[in-house]
C-alpha positions as CSV (number, residue, x, y, z in Angstrom):
1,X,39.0,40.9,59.3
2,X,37.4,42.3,56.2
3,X,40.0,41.4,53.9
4,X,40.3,37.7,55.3
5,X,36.5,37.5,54.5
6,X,36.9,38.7,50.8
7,X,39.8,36.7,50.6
8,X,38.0,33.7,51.6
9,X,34.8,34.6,49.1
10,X,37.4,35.5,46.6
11,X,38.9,31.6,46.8
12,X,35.6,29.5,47.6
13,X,34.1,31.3,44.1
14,X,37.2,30.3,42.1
15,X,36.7,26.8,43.6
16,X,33.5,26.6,42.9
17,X,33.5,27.7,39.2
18,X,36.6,25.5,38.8
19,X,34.3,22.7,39.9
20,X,31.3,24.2,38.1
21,X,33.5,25.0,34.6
22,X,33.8,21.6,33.1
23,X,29.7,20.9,33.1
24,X,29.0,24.4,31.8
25,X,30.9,23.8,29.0
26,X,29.1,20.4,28.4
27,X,26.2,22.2,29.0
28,X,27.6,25.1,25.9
29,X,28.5,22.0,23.7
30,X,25.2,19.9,24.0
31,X,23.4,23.0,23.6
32,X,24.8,24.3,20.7
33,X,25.0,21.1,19.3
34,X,21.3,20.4,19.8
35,X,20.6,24.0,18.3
36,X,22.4,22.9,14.7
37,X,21.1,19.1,14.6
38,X,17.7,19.6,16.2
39,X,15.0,21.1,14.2
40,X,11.3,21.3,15.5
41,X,9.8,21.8,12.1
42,X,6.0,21.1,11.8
43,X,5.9,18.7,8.7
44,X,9.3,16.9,9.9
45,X,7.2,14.8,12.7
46,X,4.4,13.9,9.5
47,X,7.1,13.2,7.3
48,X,8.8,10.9,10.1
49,X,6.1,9.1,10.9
50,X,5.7,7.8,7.4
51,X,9.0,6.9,7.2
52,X,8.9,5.3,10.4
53,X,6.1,2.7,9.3
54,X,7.9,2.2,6.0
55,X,11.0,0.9,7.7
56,X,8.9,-1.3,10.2
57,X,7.3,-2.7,7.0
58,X,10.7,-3.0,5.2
59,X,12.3,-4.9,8.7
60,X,9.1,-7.2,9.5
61,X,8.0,-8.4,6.4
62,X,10.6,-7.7,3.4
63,X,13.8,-8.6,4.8
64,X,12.3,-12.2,6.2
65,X,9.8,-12.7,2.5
66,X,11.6,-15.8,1.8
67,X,10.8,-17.4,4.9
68,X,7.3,-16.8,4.3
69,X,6.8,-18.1,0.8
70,X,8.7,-21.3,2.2
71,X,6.7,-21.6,5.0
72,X,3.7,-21.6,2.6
73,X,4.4,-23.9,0.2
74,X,5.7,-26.9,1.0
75,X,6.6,-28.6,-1.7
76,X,9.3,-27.5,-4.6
77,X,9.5,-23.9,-2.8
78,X,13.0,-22.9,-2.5
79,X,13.7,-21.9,-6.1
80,X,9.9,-20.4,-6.6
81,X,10.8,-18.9,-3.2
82,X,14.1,-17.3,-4.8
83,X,12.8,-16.4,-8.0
84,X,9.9,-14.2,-6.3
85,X,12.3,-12.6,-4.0
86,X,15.3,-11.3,-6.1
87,X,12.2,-10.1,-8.6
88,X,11.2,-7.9,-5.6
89,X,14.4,-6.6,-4.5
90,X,15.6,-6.1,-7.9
91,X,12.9,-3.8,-8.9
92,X,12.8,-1.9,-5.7
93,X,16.4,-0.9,-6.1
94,X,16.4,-0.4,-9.8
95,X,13.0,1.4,-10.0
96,X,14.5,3.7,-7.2
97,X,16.5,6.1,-10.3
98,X,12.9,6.0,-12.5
99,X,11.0,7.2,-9.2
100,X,13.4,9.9,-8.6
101,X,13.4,11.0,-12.0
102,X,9.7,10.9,-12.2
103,X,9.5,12.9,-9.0
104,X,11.8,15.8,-10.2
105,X,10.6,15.6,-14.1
106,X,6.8,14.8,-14.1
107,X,5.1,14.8,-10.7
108,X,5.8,16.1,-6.9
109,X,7.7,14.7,-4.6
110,X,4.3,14.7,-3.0
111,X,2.3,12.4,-5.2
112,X,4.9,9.9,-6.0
113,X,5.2,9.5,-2.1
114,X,1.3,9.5,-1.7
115,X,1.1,6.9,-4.8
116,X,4.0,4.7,-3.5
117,X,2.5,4.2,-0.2
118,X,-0.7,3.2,-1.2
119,X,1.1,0.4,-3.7
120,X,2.8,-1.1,-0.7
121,X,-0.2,-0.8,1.6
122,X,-1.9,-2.7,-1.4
123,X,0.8,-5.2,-1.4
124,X,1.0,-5.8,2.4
125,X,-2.8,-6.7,2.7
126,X,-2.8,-9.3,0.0
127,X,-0.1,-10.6,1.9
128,X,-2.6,-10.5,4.7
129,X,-5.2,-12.5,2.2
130,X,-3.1,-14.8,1.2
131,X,-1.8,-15.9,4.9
132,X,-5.6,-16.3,5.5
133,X,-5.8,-19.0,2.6
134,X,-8.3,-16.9,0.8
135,X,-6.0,-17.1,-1.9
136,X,-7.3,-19.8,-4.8
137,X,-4.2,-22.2,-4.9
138,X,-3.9,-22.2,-8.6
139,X,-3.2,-18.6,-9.3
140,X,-1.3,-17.9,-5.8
141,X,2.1,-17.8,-7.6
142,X,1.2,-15.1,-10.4
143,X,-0.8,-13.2,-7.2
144,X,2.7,-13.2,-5.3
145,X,4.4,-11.5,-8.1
146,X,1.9,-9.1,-8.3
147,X,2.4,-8.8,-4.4
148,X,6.2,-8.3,-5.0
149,X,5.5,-5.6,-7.8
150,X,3.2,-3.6,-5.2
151,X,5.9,-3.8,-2.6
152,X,9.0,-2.9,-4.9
153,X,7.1,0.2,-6.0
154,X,6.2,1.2,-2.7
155,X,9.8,0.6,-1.7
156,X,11.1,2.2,-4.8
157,X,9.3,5.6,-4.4
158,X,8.8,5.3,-0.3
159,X,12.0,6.1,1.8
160,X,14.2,7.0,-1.1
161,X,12.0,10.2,-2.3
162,X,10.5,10.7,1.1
163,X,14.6,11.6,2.6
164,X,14.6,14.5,-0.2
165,X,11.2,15.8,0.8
166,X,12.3,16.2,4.6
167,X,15.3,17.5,3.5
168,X,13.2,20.3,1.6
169,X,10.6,20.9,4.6
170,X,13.7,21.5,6.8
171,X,15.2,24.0,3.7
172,X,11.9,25.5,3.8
173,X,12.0,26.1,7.9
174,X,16.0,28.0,7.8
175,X,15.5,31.8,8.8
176,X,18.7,32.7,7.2
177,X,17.9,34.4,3.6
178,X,20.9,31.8,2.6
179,X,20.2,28.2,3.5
180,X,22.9,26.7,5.5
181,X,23.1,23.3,3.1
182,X,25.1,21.4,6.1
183,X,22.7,22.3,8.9
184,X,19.6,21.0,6.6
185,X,21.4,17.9,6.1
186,X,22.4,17.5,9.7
187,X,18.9,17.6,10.9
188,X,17.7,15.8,7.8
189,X,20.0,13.0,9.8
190,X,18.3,13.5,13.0
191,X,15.1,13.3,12.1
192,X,15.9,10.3,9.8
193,X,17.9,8.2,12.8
194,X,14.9,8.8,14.7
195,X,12.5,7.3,12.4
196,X,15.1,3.9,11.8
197,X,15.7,3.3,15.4
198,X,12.0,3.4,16.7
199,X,11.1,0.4,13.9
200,X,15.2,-1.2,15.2
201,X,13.6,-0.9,18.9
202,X,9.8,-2.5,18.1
203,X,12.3,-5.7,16.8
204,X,13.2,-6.0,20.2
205,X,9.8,-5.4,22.1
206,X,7.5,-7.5,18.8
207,X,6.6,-10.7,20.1
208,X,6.9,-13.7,18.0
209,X,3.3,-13.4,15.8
210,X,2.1,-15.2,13.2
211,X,2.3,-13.9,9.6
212,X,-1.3,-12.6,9.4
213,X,-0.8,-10.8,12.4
214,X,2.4,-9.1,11.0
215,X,1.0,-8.3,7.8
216,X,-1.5,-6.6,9.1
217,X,0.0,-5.3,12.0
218,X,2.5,-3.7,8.7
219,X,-0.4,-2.6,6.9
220,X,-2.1,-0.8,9.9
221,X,1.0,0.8,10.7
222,X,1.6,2.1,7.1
223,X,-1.7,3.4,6.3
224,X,-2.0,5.1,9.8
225,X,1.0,7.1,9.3
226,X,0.1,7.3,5.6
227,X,-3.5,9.6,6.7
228,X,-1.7,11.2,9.5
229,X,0.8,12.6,6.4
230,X,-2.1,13.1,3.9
231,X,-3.4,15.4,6.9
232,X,-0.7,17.4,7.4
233,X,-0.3,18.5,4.0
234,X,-1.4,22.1,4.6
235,X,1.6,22.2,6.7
236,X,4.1,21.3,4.1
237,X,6.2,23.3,1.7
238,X,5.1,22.5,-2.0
239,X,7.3,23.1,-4.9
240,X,6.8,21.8,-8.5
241,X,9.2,20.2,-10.7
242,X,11.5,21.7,-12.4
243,X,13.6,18.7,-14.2
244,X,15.7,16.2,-14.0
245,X,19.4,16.7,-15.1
246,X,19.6,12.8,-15.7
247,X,17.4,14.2,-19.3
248,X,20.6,15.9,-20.1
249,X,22.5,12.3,-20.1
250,X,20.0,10.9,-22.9
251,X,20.0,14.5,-25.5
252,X,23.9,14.7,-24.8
253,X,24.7,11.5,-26.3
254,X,22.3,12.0,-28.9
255,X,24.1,15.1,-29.8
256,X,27.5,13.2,-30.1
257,X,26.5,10.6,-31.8
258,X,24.5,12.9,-34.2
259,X,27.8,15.1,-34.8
260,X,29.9,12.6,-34.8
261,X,31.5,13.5,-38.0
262,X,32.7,16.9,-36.9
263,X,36.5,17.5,-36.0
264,X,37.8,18.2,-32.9
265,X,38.5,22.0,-32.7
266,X,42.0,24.0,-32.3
267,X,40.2,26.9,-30.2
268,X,37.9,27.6,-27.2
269,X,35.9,29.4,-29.4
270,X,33.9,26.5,-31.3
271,X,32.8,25.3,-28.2
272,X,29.4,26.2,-27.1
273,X,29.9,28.0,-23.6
274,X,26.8,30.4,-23.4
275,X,28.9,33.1,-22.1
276,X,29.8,31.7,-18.8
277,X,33.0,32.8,-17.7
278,X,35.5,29.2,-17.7
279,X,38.6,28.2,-16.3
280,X,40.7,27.4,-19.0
281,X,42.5,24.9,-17.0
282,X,39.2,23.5,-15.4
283,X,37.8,22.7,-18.6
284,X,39.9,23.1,-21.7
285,X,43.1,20.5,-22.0
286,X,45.5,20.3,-25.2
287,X,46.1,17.4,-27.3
288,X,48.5,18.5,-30.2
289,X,46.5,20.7,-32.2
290,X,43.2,20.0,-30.8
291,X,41.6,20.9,-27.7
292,X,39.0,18.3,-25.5
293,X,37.1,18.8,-22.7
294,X,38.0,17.7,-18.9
295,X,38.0,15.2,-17.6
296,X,40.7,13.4,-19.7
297,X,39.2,10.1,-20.4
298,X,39.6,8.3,-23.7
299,X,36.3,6.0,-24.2
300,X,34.0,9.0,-23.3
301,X,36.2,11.9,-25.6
302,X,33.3,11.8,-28.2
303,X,31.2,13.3,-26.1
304,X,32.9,16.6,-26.3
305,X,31.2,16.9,-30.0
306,X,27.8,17.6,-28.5
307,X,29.5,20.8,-27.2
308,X,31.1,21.7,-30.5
309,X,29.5,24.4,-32.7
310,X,27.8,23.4,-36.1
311,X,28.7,25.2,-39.3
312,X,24.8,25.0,-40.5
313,X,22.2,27.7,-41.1
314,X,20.9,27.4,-37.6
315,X,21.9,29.7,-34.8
316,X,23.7,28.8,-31.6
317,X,20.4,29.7,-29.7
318,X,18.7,27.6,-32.1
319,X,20.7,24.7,-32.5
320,X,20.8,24.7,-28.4
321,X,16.6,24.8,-28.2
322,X,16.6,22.0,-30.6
323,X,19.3,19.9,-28.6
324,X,21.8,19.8,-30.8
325,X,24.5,21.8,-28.7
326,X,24.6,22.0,-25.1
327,X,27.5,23.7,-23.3
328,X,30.9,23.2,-22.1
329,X,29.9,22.8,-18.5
330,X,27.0,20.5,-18.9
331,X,28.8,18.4,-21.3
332,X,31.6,18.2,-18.2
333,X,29.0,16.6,-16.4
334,X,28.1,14.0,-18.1
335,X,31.2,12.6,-18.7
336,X,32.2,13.2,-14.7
337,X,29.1,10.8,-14.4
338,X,30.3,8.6,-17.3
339,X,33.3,7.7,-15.5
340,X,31.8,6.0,-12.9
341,X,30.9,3.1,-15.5
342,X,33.9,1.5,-14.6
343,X,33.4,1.5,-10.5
344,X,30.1,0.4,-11.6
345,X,30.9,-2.9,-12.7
346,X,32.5,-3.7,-9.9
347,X,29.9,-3.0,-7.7
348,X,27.0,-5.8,-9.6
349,X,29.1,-8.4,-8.3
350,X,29.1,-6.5,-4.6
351,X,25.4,-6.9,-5.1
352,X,25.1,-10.5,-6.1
353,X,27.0,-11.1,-3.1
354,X,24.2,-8.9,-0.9
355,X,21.6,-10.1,-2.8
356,X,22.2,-13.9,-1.9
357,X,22.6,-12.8,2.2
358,X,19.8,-11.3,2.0
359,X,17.4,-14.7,0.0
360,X,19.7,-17.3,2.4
361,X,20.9,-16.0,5.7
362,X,17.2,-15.7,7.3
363,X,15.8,-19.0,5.2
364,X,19.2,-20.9,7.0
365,X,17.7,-19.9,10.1
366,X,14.5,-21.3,9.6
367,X,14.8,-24.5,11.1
368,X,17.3,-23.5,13.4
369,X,16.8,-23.7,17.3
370,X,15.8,-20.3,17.4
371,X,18.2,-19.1,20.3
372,X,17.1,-15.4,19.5
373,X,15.0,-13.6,17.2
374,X,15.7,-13.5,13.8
375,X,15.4,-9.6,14.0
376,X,17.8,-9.4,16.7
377,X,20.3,-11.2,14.1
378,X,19.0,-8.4,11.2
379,X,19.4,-5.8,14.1
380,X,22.7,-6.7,14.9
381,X,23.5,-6.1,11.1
382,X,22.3,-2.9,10.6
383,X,23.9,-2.0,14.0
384,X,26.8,-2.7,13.0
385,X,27.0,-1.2,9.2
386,X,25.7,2.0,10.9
387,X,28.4,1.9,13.6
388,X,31.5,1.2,11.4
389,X,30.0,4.1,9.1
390,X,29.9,6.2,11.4
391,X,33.4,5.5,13.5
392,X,35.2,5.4,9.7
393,X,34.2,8.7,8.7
394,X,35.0,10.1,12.3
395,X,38.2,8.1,12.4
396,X,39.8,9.5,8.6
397,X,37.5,12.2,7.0
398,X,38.8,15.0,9.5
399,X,42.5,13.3,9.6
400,X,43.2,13.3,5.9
401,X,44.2,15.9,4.2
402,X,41.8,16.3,1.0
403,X,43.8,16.1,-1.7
404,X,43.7,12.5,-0.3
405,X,40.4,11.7,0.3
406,X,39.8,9.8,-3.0
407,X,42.7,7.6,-2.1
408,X,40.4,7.0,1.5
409,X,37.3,6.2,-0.4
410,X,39.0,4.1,-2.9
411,X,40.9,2.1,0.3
412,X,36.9,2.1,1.9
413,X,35.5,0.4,-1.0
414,X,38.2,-2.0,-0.8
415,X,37.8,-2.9,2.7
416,X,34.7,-3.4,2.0
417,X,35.1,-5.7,-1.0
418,X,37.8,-8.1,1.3
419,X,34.8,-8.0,4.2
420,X,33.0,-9.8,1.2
421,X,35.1,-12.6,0.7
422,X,35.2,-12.5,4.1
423,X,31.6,-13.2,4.7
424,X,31.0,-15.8,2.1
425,X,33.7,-17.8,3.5
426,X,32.8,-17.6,7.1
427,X,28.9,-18.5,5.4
428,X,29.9,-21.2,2.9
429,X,31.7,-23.1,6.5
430,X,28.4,-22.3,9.0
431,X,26.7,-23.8,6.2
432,X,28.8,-27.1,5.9
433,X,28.6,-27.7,9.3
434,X,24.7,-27.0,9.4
435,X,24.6,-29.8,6.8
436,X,27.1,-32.2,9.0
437,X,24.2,-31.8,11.8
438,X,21.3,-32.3,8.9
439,X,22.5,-35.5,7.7
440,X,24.1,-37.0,11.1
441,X,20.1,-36.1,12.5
442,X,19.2,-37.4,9.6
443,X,16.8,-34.5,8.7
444,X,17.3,-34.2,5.2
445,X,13.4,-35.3,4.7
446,X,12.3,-33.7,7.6
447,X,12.0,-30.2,6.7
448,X,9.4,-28.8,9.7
449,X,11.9,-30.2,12.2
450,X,14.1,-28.5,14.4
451,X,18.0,-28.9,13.6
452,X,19.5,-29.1,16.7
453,X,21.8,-26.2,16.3
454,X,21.5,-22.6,17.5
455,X,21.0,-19.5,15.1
456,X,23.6,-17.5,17.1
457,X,25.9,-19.9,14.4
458,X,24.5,-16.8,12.2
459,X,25.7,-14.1,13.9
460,X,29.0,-13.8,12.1
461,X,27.4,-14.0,9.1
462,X,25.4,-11.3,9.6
463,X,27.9,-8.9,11.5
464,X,30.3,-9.2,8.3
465,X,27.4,-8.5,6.0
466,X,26.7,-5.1,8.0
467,X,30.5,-4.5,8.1
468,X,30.9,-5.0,4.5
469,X,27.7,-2.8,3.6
470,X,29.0,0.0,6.0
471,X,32.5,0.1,3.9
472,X,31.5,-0.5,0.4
473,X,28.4,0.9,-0.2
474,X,28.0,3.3,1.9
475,X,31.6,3.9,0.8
476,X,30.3,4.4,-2.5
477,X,27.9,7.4,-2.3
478,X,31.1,9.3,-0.4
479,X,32.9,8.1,-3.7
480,X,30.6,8.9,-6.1
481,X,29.4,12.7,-4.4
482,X,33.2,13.4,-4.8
483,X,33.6,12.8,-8.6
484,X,30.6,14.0,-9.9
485,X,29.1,17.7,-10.1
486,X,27.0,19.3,-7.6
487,X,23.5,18.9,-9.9
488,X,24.2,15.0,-9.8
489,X,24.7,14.9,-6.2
490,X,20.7,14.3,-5.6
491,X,20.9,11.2,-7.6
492,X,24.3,9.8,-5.8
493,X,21.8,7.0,-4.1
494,X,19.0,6.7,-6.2
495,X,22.1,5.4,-9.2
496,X,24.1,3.5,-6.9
497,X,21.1,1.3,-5.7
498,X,20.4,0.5,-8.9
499,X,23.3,-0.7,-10.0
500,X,23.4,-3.2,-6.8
501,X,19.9,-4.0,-7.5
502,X,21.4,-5.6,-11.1
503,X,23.1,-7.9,-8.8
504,X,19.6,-9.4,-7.3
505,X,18.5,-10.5,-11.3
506,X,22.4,-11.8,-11.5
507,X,21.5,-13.7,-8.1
508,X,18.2,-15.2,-9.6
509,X,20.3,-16.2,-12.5
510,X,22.9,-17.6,-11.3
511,X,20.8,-19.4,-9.1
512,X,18.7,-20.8,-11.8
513,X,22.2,-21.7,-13.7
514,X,23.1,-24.1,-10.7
515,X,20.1,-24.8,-10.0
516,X,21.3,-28.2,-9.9
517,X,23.2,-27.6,-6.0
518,X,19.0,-26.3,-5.3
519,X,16.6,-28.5,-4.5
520,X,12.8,-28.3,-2.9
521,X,13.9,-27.5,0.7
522,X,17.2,-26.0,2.0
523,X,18.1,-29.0,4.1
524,X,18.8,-30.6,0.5
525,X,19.9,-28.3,-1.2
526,X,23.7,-27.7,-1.7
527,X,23.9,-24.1,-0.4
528,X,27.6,-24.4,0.7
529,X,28.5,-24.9,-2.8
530,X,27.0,-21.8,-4.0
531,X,28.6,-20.3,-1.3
532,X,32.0,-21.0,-1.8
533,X,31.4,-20.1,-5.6
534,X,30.6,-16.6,-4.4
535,X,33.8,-16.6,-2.5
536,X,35.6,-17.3,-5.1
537,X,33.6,-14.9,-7.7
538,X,34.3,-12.1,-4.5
539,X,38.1,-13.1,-4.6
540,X,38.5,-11.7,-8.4
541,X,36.1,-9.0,-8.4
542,X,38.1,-7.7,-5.6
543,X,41.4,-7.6,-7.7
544,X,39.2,-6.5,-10.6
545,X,38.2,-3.5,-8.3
546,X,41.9,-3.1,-7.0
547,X,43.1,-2.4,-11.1
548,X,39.8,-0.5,-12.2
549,X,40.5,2.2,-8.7
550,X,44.1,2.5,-10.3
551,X,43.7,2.4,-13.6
552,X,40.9,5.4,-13.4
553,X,40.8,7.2,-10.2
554,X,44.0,7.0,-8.8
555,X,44.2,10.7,-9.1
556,X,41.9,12.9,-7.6
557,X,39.7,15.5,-9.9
């Protein structure tokens, strides 16, 4: 009887930790998950916040600016309209490199953050003024590119420097005497998802305001969590800066081109190394009788002279304190970051093509039947670059072997360049048959009347321009992290956004150039034309891109 019972005990535990097994190991996985993403750091909720009110700012009132400056004037406004807007995002995304380099050269992190905000607070409530029509008419347009100004620099040296600084609180908070560089960024990620989605979730919950209301409502926001971080700085880890390795990029080509007369040498030896111990194979490649420096690239070889050593009465340690020599391994680094010139110009015409999405795709809504929010259609795009982001690095970083990774970032970039075309063809028909419906309504004069077609004709629009910023850009920091030294790394976004910010002054250029298709209101303008030059334009820079990947990085470093 006894052993019946313990055979019976014996069988119902088995069952029941068979039955319990598969949740305590979800339980084990979420847990240990949550321990390396999750990160209850003191400053991280400050830092957050700020953050958070930033991208509220930068979804509410930035990404629908057009709209507003057409609303507002309502004669000849669409190419005053443009001209104001690609001024603002092309400063915001080019200033973003002399922000960063401010921050680690000059000033804090701190004070470039604390300065940035108050700019676009500035901005934000003379938007608020000038909604109120206490704005004199006559000097309205200089006041808005003073307004745009504010808001680029805020933008520039907001969200950009503020994702280093919770990256270096979280640093700040490991235990380990040896930071664990892939747990700080995973929780850097957390935090940061956190502070995106709450401002993606208001878009959903905002009701339909007037402009004064959001400006302020921006404004409020903004400088709230702007005293809320000013009084958590006791709680924040300070450090001072040390320098920017971007300085090295200037005195390195001055040295070249300073020692440009010197031959290339036949031994290790006459290049400056400073005693570190090299790879020969890393960094010293022969060509005949002379020797250059990796990597092997023809239209940046000079540069090797700024590592060469000068036959002149100066010393080595003298020649290097004056700038004249610099060493084998920082010269390697600028000419790793040199050879991105060539992806680079195929990315400005990436960003012409982003640039005009972002000045036209809300401004054709405009007179749309609005069907849904506006933000839902700008919330559907972010979803979706964030999604297919997220699902192709999942999908191929773990599955390809690394030796053929570059050949996956290059293929990324190039999806993401097709998605282009893509979009400015499925844009340039929406458009044509917006214009049908314009003209058959006969509302080509009637610009504050409704066309009697839904915005949801957007969506694809919008869902490609996500898709194609989820491939190519965000393609491009995986691209450029993996060709470029470990000291450049901090600058992989800061560079990247400025180089698609060139495409925003190329957008008001172009626009300007045709401005004949552009007339006062959108209704008679010729916006399908512009957009089936872009398509075209799209069509050869993505074969231009196709022979600059070969031609240059083809093979992994």
């Amino acid at each position: 009887m006894g052993d019946t019972f313990l055979n019976l005990r014996h069988r119902v535990d088995s069952n029941f930790y068979l039955f319990c097994f598969p949740f305590l190991e979800i339980r084990r996985r979420v847990c240990a998950w949550m321990g390396y993403n999750i990160c209850f750091c003191k400053a991280a909720p400050f830092v957050s916040g700020l953050v958070c009110s930033h991208n509220f700012a930068e979804y509410m009132v930035v990404s629908v600016l057009i709209t507003y400056f057409t609303d507002t004037w309502k004669e000849d406004n669409l190419l005053k309209a443009v001209a104001i807007v690609n001024v603002q995002e092309g400063l915001s995304t080019t200033m973003v490199i002399v922000m960063t380099y401010i921050s680690d050269a000059h000033i804090s992190r701190l004070k470039v953050i604390v300065c940035s905000t108050a700019a676009y607070i500035t901005g934000l409530v003379l938007l608020y003024l000038s909604a109120l029509k206490l704005i004199i008419r006559s000097t309205e347009v200089g006041l808005f590119y003073m307004i745009v100004v504010l808001i680029a620099v805020g933008k520039a040296g907001g969200q950009p420097i503020l994702e280093g600084y919770l990256a270096d609180q979280l640093r700040n908070h490991e235990p380990d005497p040896e930071t664990n560089e892939d747990r700080v960024e995973a929780r850097r990620k957390f935090w940061w998802f956190i502070a995106c989605w709450i401002p993606y979730i208001s878009l959903l919950i905002f009701p339909a305001a007037s402009w004064p209301i959001i400006f302020i409502s921006s404004a409020t926001l903004m400088g709230a969590a702007g005293l809320l971080f000013l009084c958590a700085i006791p709680l924040y880890h300070h450090s001072e800066p040390t320098g920017s390795d971007l300085t090295n990029v200037f005195f390195v080509l001055k040295a070249a081109i300073l020692k440009r007369h010197l031959d290339y040498p036949s031994t290790r030896d006459k290049f400056h190394t400073n005693d570190e111990v090299l790879n020969p194979h890393q960094f010293f490649k022969q060509n005949g009788h002379q020797l250059y420096l990796a990597p092997q690239v023809k239209f940046i070889r000079w540069l090797d002279k700024a590592a060469i050593k000068e036959a002149s009465s100066l010393s080595v340690k003298d020649q290097a304190s004056e700038r004249r020599l610099f060493t084998v391994k920082q010269v390697k680094e600028i000419k790793f970051l040199l050879t991105m010139v060539p992806m680079w110009s195929t990315i400005i015409m990436f960003g012409l093509v982003r640039s005009a999405a972002n000045t036209f795709y809300t401004e054709q809504g405009n007179d749309m039947e609005e069907t849904v929010s506006i933000y839902i259609l700008l919330l559907v795009r972010y979803i979706c670059r964030g999604t297919i982001s997220y699902l192709y690095n999942r999908s191929f970083s773990k599955k390809i072997p690394k030796e053929q990774q570059n050949l996956r970032q290059i293929l990324r970039i190039w999806i993401g360049m097709m998605l282009s075309v893509l979009c400015c063809s499925v844009a340039w028909g929406i458009e044509v048959h917006r214009l049908k419906i314009v003209n058959k309504h006969g509302l080509v004069d009637k610009p504050k009347d409704t066309i009697p077609m839904s915005n949801c004709w957007l969506a694809p629009q919008f869902i490609l321009l996500g898709l194609m910023e989820g491939f190519a850009i965000d393609g491009l920091d995986e691209f450029f992290s993996y060709h470029v030294s470990e000291s450049m790394e901090g600058y992989v976004s800061a560079i990247n956004d400025c180089v698609t910010g060139i495409g925003s002054f190329v957008n008001g250029f172009c626009v300007y150039a045709f401005r004949g298709w552009f007339a006062d209101t959108i209704n008679r303008s010729r916006l399908d034309r512009y957009y089936h030059m872009l398509a075209v334009v799209s069509f050869i820079n993505m074969f231009y891109y196709w022979c600059i990947s070969y031609t240059f990085y083809r093979k992994a470093r």
